[in-house]
N, C-alpha and C positions, 0 to 999 in steps of 0.2 A: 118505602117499606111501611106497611101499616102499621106497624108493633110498635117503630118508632118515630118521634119527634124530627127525624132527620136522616137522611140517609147516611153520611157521613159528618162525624164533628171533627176539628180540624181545634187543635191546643197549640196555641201560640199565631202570633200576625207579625212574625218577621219574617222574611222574603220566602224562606221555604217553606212556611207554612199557607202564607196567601198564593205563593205559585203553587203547591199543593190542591187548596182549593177550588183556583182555579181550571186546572186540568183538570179534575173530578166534575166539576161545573159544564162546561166545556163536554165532557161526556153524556149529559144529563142528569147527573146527578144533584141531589139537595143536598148542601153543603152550608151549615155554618163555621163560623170562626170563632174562638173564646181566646180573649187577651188579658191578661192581667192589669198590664198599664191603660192609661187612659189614650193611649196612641197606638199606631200600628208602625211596624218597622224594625222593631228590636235590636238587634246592636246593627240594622243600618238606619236608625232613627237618626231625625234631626230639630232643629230649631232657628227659629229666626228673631235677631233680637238687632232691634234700631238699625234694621239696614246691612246686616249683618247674614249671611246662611254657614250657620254652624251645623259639622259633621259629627255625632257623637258615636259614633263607631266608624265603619268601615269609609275609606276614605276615595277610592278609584277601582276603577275595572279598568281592562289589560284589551286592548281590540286583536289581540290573539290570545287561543284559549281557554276564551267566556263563549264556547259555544252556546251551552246552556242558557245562559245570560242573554244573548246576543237573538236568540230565536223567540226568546220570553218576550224582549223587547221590542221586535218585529210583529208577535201577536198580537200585544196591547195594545199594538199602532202609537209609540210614542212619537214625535215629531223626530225628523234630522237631527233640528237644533237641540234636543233633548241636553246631548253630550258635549261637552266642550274638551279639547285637549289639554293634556298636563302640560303646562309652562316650564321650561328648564329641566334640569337634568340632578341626582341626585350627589351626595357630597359624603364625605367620610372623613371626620379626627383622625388627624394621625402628627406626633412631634410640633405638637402647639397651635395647629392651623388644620381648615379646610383643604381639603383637597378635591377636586371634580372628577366625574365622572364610576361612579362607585356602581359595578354591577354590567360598566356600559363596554363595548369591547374596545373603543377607543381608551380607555382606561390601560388597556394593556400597554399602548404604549405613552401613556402620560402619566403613569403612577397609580393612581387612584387610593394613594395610600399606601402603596403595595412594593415591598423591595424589590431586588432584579430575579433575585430564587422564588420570591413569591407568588410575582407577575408568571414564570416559569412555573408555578403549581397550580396557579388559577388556569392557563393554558392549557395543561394536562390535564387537569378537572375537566374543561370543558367540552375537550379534545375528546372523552373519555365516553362522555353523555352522549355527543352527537354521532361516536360512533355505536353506542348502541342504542339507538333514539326507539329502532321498532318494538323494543323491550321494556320500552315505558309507554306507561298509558297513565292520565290522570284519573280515569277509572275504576283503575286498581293497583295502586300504589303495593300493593300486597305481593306483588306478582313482579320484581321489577330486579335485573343482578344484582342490585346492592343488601338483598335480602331486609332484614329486622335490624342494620348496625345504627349504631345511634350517630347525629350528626359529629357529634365529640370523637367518637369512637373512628370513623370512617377517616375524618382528620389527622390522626395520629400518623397517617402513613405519608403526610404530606409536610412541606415545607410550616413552621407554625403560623406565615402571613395569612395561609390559607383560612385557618381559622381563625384567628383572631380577626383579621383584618377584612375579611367576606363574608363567611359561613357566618361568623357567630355574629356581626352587626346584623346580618339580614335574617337572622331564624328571631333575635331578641326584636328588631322594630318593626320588621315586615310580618313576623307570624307570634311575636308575644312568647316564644318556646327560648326553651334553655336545652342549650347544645346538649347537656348529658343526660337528659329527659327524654327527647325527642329523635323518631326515625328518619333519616336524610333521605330515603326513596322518597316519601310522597313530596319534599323540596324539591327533589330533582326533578323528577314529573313534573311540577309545577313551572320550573325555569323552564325547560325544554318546551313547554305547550306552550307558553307568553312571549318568549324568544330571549329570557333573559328580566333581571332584575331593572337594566336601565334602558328596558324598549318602550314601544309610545302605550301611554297611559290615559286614559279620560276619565273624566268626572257629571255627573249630572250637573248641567246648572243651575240647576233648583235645588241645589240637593239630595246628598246619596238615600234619602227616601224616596225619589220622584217613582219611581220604578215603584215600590210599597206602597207610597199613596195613591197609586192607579188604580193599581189589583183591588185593593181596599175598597175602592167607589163603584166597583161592579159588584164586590160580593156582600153576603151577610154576614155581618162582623160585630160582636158583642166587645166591649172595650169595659177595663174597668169592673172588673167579673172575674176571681182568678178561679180555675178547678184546681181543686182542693185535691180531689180522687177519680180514681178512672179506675171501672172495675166490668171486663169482658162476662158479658151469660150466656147463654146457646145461641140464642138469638141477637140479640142487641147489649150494646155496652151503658152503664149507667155513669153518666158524669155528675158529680157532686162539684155545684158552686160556693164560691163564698160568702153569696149574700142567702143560701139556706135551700135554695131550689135544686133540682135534678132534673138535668134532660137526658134521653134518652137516643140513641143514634144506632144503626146500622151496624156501623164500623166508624172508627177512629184512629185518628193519626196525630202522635206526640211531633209536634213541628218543636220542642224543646232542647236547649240542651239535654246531655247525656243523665248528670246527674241529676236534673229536675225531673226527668225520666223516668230514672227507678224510684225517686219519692213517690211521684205522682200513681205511678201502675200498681193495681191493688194485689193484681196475680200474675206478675212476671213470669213468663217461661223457663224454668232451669238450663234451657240452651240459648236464649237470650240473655241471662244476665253478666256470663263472665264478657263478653265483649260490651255491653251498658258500663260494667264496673272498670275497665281495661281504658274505656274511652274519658278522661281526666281531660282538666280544663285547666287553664292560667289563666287568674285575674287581669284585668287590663286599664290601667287608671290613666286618662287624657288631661291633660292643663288647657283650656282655651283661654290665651291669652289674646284679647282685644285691645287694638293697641291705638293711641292718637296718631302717631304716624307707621310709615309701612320701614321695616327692617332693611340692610339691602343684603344681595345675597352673599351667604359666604364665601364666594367663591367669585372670581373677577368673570368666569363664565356664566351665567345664570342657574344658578340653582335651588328648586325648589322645597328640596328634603335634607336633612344632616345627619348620616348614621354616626352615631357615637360609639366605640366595640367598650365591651367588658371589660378588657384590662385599661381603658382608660377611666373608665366611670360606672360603676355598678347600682346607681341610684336615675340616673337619666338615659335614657338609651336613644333617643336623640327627636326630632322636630319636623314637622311641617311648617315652611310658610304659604301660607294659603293665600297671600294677596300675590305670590308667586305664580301658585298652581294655577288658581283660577279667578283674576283680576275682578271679576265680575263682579262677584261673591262679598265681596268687602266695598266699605262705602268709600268716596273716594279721596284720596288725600290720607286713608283712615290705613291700620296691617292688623293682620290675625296673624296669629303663630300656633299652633296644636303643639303641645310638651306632651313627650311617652315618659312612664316609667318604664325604668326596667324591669324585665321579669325578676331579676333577681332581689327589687326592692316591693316588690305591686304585692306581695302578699302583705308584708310587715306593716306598708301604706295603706295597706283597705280599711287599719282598724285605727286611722288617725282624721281628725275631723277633716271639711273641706281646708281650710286655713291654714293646716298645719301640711298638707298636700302641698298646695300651691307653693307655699314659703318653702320648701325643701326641695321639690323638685323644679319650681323658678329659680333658686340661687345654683344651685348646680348647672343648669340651662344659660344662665347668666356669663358664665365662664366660656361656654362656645358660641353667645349671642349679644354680646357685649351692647350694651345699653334695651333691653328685653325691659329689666326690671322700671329704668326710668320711663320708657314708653308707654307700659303697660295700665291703663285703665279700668279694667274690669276681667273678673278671671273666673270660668266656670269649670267647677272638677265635675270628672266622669266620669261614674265608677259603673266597673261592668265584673261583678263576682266570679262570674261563669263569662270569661270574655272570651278568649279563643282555645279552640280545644288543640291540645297537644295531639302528636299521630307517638305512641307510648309504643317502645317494641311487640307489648303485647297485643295491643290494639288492632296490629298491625299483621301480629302472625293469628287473631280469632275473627278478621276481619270478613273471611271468605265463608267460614262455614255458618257466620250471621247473614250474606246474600243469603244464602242458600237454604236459610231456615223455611220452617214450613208455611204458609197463608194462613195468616190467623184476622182474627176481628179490631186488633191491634198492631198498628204499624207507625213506621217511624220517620220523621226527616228534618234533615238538621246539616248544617257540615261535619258536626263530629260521624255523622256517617260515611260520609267520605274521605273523611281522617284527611279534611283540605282546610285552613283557616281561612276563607273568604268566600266571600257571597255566592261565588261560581261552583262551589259546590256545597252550597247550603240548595242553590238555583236545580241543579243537578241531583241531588236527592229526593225534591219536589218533584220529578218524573219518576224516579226510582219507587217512590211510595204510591203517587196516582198510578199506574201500571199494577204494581203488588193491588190494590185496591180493587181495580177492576179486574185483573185474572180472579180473586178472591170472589165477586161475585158471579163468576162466570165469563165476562167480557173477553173479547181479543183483544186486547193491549199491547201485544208483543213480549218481547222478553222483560219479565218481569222480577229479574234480579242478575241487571246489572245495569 
């Protein structure tokens, strides 16, 4: 485009925005990247420290499910060995101890934490999904029998293990949401497309960036540069940076969260905003504990995750052990543990230093991890303001008539678009908005809103 500096500017370099760019790339198009941080990857960023590959957000992909993911991956040509499998199986508190098998169907008959009525509600739960599996899509969560009820809400008709002791461990460690916040269609979608919360899991073994650092080395990517404003004209949109300069682009796509979103866009659409304002985030704060020796698992079966539920503990929502998950990853002889807050404590937490993080949610963790604290060596907090977006009923029921909005010079991707907390559909959106992009200037992209 003569008029501007780019054919497309691309805000933000975590996975949906660098897969973004890519597919625009990939079409012919000039595509830069603007990132705030000095790295690429956003909440799937990572680090490596003395031997060490620390996750600081997102921690595995599902080899069912991640079609999105899976075909991105295939593109980029990552190796085989890219992926290594999740070690052990995950665990759940319940009357003083660990229990195995949390999420996995062999659970049904081993407890997994779960009374004899409970295990009897988990049954019918899932009895209930797979009979009507054609009517969920991860898609469109929007669209799916259980309408707009909230995960709390949809619970009440069931035995209370069910939620306590399933629902609400797996909506607070696996998606950061709090049961009476949050819609249970886009969960269930999500079980039914993975096969289940305790089916096989992998991990990068370099690190859940590997995938971000790829994209990143083929594209052009400004790092370290945050846009301040983004502001649509007939022609071309102007992006206002931090360090005082303006480029200018074609079109643009907010790869951001939701509410960084409507800061940044200087002339939001009246039919775009109530679903931007609708789409809400929960903070997400990680403990990485490095440790001199490796934990063993709590469970005499191997287990590599410990769901903590809410009515046992409202400040810890429970653990990764990563020298579990992915032996690799850790030095050897050495353990890592990853500590979640709970949602119900991560906001209170955002506004206490690192120190006073560690120390509150390690002594809690301590209690289901018995000798953490005396192991523990070094401990990085990680905070993510905007950590996972909640799927809000309303979110939920404004969610279609946002596809279906009109083609403008502004467009969006993120997971809170697809009202999925993980990378598979943050990945997913990244088609959603390359497609919107090129219908917008003309192209056959195919269906360009959904």
């Amino acid at each position: 485009m003569p008029d501007a500096d780019v054919d497309v500017a691309v805000v933000g370099a975590g996975i949906s925005g660098l897969a973004t760019a890519f597919h625009l790339g990939r079409a012919g198009r000039t595509v830069r990247v603007f990132e705030a941080c000095a790295r690429v990857g956003g909440r799937m960023a990572g680090r490596r420290h003395e031997g060490y590959v620390l996750d600081e957000g997102a921690e595995q992909i599902a080899t069912r499910g991640y079609d999105a993911t899976w075909r991105l991956i295939r593109e980029v040509g990552l190796a085989a060995d890219a992926v290594v499998p999740v070690g052990g199986r995950i665990a759940v508190w319940r009357d003083g101890r660990a229990h195995a098998n949390f999420g996995h169907p062999a659970g049904l008959l081993t407890g997994a934490g779960m009374s004899w009525r409970g295990r009897l509600s988990w049954l019918r739960f899932t009895a209930s999904l797979t009979r009507h599996r054609n009517r969920f899509d991860q898609a469109h969560p929007e669209a799916t029998p259980l309408g707009d009820a909230t995960i709390e809400e949809y619970a009440r008709r069931h035995h209370p293990d069910l939620h306590d002791r399933l629902l609400q461990p797996l909506a607070g460690a696996f998606f950061g949401w709090r049961p009476d916040r949050s819609a249970i269609a886009p969960m269930a979608a999500l079980l039914l497309a993975v096969g289940g919360a305790g089916e096989r899991w992998v991990a990068y073994r370099d690190g859940m960036d590997t995938l971000a650092r790829q994209l990143a080395g083929r594209l052009d990517v400004v790092t370290g540069n945050a846009v301040t404003a983004l502001k649509p004209g007939p022609r071309t949109v102007r992006i206002d940076l931090a360090d005082g300069t303006t480029v200018t682009a074609g079109r643009a796509v907010l790869a951001v969260p939701a509410p960084v979103a409507l800061a940044l866009h200087a002339e939001l659409p009246d039919d775009e905003r109530p679903f931007l304002t609708a789409s809400t985030y929960r903070p997400m704060l990680k403990v990485l504990c490095l440790l001199d020796r490796p934990l063993p698992s709590p469970t005499p079966r191997p287990s590599y995750a410990l769901q903590v539920p809410a009515v046992d503990d409202r400040v810890f929502a429970g653990a990764i052990l990563d020298h579990i998950k992915a032996p690799d990853r850790v030095p050897p002889g050495r353990g890592l543990v990853s500590l979640f807050a709970s949602p119900y404590a991560s906001t209170r937490l955002l506004a206490r230093s690192d120190a006073e993080i560690a120390a509150e949610v390690g002594a809690h963790a301590e209690r289901y991890l018995p000798g953490l604290a005396e192991a523990t060596r070094t401990t990085f907090v990680i905070r993510w303001p905007n950590g996972l977006p909640e799927a809000t009923p309303a979110a939920l029921r404004l969610r279609r008539s946002f596809l279906d909005r009109p083609l403008r010079r502004v467009d969006y991707a993120g997971d809170w678009v697809a009202l999925r907390p993980n990378s598979e559909g943050a990945v997913h959106s990244a088609s959603i908005a390359a497609r919107r992009v090129l219908a917008a200037d003309g192209a056959s992209p195919g269906n360009a809103r959904s």
